[in-house]
Backbone bond lengths (Angstrom), bond angles and torsions (degrees), N, CA, C in turn:
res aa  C-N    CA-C-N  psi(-1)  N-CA   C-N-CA  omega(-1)  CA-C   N-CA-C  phi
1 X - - - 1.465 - - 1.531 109.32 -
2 X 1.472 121.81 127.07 1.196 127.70 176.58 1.420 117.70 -65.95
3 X 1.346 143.54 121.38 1.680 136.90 175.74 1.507 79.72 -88.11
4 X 1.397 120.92 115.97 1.323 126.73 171.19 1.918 111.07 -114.91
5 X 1.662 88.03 94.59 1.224 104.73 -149.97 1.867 107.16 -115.55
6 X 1.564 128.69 123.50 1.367 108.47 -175.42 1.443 129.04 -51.47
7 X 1.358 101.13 -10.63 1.553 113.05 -176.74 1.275 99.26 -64.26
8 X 1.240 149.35 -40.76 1.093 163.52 -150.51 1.516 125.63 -71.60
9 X 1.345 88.06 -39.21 1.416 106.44 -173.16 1.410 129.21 -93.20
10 X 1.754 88.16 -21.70 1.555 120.16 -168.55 2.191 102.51 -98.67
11 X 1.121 123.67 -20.31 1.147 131.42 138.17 1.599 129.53 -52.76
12 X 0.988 114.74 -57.99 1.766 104.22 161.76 0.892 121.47 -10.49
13 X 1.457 133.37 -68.95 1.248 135.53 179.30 1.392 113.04 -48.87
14 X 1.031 132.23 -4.50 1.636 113.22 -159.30 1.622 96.13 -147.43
15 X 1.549 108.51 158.91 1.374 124.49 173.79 1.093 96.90 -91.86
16 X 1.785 104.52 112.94 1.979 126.84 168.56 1.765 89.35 -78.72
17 X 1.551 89.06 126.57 1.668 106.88 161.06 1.308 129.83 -117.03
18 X 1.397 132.22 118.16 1.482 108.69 -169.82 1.684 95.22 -108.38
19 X 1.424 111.62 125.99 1.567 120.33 -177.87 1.321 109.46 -85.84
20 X 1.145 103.04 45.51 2.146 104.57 177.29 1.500 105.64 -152.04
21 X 1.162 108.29 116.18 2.120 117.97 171.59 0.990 111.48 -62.27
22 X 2.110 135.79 -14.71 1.544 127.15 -160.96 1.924 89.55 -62.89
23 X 0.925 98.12 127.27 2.347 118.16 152.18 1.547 84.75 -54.85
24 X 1.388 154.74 -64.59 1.432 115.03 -152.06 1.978 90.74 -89.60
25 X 0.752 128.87 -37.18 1.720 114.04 178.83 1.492 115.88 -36.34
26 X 1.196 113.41 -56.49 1.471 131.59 -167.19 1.823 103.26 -66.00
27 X 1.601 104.91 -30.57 2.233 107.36 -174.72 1.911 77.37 -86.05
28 X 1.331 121.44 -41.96 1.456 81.77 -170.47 1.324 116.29 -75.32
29 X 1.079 132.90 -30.62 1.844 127.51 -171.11 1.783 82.74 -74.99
30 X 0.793 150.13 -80.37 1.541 123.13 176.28 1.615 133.60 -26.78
31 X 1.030 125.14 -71.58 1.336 138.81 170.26 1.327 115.98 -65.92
32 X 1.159 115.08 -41.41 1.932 98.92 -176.74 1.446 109.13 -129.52
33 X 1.401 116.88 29.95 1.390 130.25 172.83 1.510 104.54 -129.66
34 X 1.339 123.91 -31.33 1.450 128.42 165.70 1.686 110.95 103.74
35 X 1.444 108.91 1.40 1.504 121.90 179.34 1.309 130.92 -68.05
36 X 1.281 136.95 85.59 1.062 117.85 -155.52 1.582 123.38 -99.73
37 X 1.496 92.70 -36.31 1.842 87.73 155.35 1.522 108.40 -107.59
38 X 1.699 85.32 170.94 1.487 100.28 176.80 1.788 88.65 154.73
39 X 1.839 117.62 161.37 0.960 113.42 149.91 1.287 127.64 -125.36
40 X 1.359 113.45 -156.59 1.775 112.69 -169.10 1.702 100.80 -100.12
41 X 0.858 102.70 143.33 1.735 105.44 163.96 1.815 109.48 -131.50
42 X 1.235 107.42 130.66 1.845 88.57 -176.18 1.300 117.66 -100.92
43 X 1.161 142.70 129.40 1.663 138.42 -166.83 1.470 104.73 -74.94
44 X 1.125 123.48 111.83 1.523 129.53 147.97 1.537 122.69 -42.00
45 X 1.310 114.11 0.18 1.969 116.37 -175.38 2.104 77.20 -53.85
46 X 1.855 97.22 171.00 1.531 100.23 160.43 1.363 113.59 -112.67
47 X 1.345 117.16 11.60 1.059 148.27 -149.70 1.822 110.81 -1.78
48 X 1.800 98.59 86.99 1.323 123.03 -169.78 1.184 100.05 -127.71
49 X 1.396 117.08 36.73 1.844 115.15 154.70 1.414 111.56 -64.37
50 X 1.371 89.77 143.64 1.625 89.33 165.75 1.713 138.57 -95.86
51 X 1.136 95.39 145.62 2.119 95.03 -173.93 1.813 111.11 -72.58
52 X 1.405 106.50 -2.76 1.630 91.45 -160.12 1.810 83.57 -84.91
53 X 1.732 95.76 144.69 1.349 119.69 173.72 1.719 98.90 92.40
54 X 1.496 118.20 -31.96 1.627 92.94 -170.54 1.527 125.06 -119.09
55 X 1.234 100.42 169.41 1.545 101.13 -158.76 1.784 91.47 -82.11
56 X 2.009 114.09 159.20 1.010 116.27 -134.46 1.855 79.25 -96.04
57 X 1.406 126.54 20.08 1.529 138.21 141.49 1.394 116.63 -56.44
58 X 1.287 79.64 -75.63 1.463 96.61 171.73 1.376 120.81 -52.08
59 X 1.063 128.90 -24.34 1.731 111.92 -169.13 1.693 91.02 -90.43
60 X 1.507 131.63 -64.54 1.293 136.12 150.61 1.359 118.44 3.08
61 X 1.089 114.89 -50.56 1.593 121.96 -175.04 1.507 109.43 -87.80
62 X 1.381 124.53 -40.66 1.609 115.68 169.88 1.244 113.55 -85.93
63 X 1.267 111.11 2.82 1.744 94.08 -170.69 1.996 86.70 -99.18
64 X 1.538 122.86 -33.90 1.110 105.26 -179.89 2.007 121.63 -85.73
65 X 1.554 91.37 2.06 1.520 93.59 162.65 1.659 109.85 -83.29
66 X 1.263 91.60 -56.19 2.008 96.16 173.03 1.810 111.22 -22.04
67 X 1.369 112.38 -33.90 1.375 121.45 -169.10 1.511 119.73 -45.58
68 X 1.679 87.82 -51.82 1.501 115.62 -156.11 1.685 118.15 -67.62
69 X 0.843 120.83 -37.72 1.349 114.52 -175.34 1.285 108.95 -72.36
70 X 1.483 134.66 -55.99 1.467 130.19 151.75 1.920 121.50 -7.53
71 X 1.038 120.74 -56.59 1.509 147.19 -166.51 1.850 97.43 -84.16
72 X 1.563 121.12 -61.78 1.422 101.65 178.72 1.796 114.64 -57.36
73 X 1.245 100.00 -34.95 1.792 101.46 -170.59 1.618 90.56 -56.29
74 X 0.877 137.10 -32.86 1.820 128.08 -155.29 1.723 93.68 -81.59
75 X 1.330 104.83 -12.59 1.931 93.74 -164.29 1.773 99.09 -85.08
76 X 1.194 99.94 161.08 1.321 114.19 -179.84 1.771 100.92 -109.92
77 X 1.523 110.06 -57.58 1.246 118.86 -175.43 1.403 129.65 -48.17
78 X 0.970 122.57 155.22 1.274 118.99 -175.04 1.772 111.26 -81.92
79 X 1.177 94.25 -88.09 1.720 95.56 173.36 1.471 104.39 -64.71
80 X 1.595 104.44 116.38 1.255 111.78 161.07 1.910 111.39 -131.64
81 X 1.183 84.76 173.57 1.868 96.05 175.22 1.272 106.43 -151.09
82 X 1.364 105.63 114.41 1.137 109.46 -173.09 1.762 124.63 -135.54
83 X 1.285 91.79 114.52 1.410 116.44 176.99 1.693 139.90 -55.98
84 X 1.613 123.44 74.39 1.338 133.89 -156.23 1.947 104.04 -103.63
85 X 1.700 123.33 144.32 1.227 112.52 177.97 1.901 94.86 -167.47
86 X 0.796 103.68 133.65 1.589 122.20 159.16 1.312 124.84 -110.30
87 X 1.136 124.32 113.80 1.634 129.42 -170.97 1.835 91.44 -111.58
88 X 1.327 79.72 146.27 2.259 94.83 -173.21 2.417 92.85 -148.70
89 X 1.740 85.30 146.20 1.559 93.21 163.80 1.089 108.88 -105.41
90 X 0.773 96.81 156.75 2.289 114.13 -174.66 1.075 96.25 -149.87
91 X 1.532 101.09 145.24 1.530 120.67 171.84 1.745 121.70 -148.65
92 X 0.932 106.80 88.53 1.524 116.67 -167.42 1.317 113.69 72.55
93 X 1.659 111.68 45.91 1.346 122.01 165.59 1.652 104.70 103.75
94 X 1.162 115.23 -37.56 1.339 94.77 -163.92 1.986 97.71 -106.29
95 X 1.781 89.34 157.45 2.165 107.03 179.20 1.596 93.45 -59.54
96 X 1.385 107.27 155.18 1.152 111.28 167.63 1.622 80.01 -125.68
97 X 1.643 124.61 150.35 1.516 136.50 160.05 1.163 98.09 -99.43
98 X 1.449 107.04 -173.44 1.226 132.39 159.20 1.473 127.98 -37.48
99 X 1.432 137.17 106.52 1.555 118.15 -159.86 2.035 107.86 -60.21
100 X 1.704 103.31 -42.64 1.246 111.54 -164.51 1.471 128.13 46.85
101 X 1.480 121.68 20.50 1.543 131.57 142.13 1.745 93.62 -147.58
102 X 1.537 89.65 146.78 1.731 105.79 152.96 1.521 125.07 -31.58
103 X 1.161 96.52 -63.77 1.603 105.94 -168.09 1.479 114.93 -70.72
104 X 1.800 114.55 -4.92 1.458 117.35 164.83 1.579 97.75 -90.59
105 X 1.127 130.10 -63.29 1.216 135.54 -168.68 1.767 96.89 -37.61
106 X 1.311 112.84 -58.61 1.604 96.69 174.43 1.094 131.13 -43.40
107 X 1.209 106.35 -38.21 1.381 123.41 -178.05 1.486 123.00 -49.71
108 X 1.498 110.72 -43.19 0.952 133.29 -158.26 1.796 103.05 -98.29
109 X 1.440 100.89 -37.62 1.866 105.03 176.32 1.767 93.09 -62.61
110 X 1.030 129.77 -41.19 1.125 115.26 -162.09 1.671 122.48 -84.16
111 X 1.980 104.76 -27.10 0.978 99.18 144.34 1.734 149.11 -43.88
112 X 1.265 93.30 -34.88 1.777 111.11 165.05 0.946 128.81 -71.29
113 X 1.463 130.57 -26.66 1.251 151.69 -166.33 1.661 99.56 -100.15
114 X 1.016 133.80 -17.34 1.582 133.83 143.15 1.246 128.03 -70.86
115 X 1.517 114.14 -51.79 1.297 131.85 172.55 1.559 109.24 -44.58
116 X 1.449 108.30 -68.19 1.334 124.42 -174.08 1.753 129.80 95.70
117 X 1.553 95.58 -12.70 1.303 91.31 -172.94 2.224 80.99 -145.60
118 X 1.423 87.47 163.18 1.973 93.70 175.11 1.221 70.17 -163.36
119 X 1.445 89.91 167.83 1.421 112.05 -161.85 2.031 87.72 -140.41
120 X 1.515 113.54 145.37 1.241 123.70 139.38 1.458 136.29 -115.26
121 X 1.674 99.14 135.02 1.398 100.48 -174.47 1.503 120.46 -140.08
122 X 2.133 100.44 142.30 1.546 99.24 -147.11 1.250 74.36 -113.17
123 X 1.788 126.39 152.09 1.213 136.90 153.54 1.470 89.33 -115.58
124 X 2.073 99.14 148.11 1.075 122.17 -151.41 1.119 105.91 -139.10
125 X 1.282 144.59 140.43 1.714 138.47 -155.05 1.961 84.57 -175.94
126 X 1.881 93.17 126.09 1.461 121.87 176.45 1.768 96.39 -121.36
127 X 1.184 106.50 125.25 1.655 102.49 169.45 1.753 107.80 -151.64
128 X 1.107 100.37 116.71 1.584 124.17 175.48 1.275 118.81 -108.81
129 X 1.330 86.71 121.71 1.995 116.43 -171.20 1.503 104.82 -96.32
130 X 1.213 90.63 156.99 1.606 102.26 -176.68 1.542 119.74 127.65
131 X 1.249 119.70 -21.32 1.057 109.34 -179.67 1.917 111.58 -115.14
132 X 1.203 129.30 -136.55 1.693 106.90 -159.17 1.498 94.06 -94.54
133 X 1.284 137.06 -6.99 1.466 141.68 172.17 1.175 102.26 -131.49
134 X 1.292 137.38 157.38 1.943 146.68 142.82 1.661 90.89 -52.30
135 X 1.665 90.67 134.15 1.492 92.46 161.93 1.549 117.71 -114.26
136 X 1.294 127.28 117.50 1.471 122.24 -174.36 1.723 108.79 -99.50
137 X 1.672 94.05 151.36 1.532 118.63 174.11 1.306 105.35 -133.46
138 X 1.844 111.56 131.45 1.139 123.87 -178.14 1.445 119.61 -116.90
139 X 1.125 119.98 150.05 1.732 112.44 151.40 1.715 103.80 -166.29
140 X 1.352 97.23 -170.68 1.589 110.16 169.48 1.312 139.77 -166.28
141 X 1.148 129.10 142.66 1.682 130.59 -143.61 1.525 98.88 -117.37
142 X 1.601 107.48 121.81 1.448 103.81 171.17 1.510 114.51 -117.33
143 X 0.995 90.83 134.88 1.808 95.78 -174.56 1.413 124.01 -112.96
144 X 1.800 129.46 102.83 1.409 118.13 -151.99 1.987 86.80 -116.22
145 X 2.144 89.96 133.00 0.889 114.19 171.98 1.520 126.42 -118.10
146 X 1.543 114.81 122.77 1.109 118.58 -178.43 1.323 142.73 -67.93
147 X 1.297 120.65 76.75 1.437 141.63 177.27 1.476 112.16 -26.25
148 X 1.582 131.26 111.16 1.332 137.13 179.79 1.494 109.00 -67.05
149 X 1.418 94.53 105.84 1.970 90.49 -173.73 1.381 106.55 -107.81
150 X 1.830 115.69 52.96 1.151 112.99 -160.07 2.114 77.91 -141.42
151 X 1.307 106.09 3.22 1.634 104.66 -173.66 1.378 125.30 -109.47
152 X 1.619 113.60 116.79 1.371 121.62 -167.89 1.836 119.79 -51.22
153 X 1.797 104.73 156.46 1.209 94.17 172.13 1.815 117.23 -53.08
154 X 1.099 102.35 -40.24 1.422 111.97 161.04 0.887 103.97 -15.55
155 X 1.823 129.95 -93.40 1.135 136.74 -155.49 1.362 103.62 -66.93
156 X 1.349 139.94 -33.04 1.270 134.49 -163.36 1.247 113.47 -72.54
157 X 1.271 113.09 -14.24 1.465 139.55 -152.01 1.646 99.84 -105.75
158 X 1.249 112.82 -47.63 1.586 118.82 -177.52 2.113 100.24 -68.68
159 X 1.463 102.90 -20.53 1.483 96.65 -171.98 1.736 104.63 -79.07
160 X 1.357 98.48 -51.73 1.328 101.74 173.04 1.526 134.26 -39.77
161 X 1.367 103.19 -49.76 1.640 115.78 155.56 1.383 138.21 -31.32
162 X 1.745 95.60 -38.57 1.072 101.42 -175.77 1.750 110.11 -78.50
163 X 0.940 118.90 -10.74 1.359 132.08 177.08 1.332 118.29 76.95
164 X 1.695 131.65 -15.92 0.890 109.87 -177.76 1.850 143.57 -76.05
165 X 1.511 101.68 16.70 1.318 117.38 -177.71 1.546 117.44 -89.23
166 X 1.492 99.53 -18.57 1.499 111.13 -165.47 1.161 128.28 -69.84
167 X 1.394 119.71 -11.14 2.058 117.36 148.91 0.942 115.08 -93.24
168 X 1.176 125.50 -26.22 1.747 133.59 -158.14 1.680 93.52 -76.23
169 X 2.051 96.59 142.85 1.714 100.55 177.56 1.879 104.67 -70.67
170 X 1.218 100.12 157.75 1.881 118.23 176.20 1.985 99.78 79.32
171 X 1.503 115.74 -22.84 1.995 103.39 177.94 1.471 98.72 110.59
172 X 1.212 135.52 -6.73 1.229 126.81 -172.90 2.068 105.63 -165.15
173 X 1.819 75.32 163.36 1.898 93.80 -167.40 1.468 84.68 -123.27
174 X 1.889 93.89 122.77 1.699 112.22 176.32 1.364 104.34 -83.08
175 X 1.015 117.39 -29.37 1.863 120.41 -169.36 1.796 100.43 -81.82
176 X 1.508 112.39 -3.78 1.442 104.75 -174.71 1.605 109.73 -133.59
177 X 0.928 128.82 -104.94 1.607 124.36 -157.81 1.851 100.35 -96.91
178 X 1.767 97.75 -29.01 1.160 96.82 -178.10 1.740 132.94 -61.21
179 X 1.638 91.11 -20.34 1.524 87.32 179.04 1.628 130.22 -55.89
180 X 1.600 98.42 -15.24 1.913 98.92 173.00 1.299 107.44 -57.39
181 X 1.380 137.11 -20.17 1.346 133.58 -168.80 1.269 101.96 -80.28
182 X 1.407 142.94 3.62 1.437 124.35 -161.05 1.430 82.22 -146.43
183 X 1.649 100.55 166.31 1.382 123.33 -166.30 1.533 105.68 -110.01
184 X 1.266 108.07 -37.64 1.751 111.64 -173.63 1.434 98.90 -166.79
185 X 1.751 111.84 -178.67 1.525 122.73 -161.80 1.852 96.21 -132.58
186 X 0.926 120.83 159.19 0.862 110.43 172.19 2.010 101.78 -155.58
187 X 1.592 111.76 95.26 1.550 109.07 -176.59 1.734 108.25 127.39
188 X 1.109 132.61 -173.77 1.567 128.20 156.86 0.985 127.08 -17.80
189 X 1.170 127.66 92.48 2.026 107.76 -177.45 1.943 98.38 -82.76
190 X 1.405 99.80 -0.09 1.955 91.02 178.07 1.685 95.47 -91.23
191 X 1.345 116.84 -34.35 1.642 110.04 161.50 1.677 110.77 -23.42
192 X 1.240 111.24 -47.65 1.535 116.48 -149.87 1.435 98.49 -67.20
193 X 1.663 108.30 -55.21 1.204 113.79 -161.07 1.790 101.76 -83.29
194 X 1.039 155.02 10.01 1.497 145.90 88.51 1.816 97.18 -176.79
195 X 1.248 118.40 15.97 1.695 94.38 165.69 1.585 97.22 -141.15
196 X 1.364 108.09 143.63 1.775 101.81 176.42 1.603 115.09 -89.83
197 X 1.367 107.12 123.76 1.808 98.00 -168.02 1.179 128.74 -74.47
198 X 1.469 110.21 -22.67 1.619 128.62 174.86 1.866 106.61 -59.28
199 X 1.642 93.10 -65.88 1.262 104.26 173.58 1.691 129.73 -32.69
200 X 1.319 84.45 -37.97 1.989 99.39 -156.65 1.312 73.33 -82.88
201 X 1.936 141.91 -79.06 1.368 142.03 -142.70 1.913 101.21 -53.69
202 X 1.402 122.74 -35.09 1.253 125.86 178.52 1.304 112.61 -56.94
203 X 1.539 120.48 -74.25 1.803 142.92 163.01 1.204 88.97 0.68
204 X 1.842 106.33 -78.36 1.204 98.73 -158.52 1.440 157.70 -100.39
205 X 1.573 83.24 4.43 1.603 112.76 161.33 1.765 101.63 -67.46
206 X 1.409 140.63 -35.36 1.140 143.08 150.93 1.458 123.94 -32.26
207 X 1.261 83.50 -57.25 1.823 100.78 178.35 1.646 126.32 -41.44
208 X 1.464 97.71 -66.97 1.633 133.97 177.62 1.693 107.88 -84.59
């Protein structure tokens, strides 16, 4: 079925860029954004801003602006549009990263499992070149998930094992084994898995 959409038409003109390497970012701006070309460019930021003083909005939002200037220098083309986003977990204010040992990742399931609720949040930045300045469009999608605070170290313990939480930011993958840990969704569930599709198709019908 064709989404026969003006956005569509009004993109032609321009080189679609998506500034993120994740394999599920790239099926959603294809598949549930309707994009079908475009390529990848990867940002060199090291993205080693720091969190002290800002809210976990705020850090989200400069660390996925930080992106951008890295990514236009790589373009050659003139008209471009180009697609930048950092997704982060928070849980009563503060980033959770990557655990990168077990015994943090516990740490951190169990932090949630008190809390009860974490939240993910993607900041989102569209900027199309070509004309006498880049013009940028922003926003951001938060998506709060309800942490089962009814689940033993036991169980927290059998998730961990399984290993697949252990690079990923907040200790766990909602789109994969991790979702037994949660009770319900509440917002984007494509937020979760790291780009929001509503969000991004809006941006950039704005954009163009």
């Amino acid at each position: 079925m064709l989404f026969d959409h003006p956005l569509f038409s009004k993109l032609q003109v321009f080189n679609v860029v998506l500034g993120l390497l994740s394999p599920r970012r790239k099926d959603i701006l294809s598949t549930n954004v309707g994009i079908q070309n475009f390529s990848v460019v990867k940002s060199t930021f090291e993205e080693d801003i720091s969190k002290d003083g800002l809210s976990d909005l705020e850090y989200v939002t400069q660390t996925a602006e930080a992106k951008i200037p890295s990514i236009l220098e790589q373009l050659n083309k003139e008209k471009n549009v180009v697609i930048v986003a950092d997704t982060i977990v928070s849980c009563q204010g503060k980033v959770y990263e990557k655990p990168g040992t077990p015994e943090r990742q516990m740490e951190m399931l169990r932090i949630f499992r008190e809390a009860k609720h974490v939240k993910v949040i993607t900041s989102v930045h569209v900027v199309v070149t070509g004309g006498k300045e880049p013009k940028r469009v922003s926003g951001h999608e938060v998506t709060d998930l309800q942490f089962n605070g009814d689940l033993s170290d036991e169980e927290l313990q059998h998730y961990v094992n399984c290993k697949e939480g252990l690079a990923v930011a907040g200790g766990f993958q909602y789109q994969s084994i991790g979702n037994l840990l949660f009770t319900g969704l509440q917002g984007d569930y494509f937020n979760v898995v790291g780009l929001p599709a509503a969000k991004t198709f809006s941006l950039l019908c704005k954009a163009v």
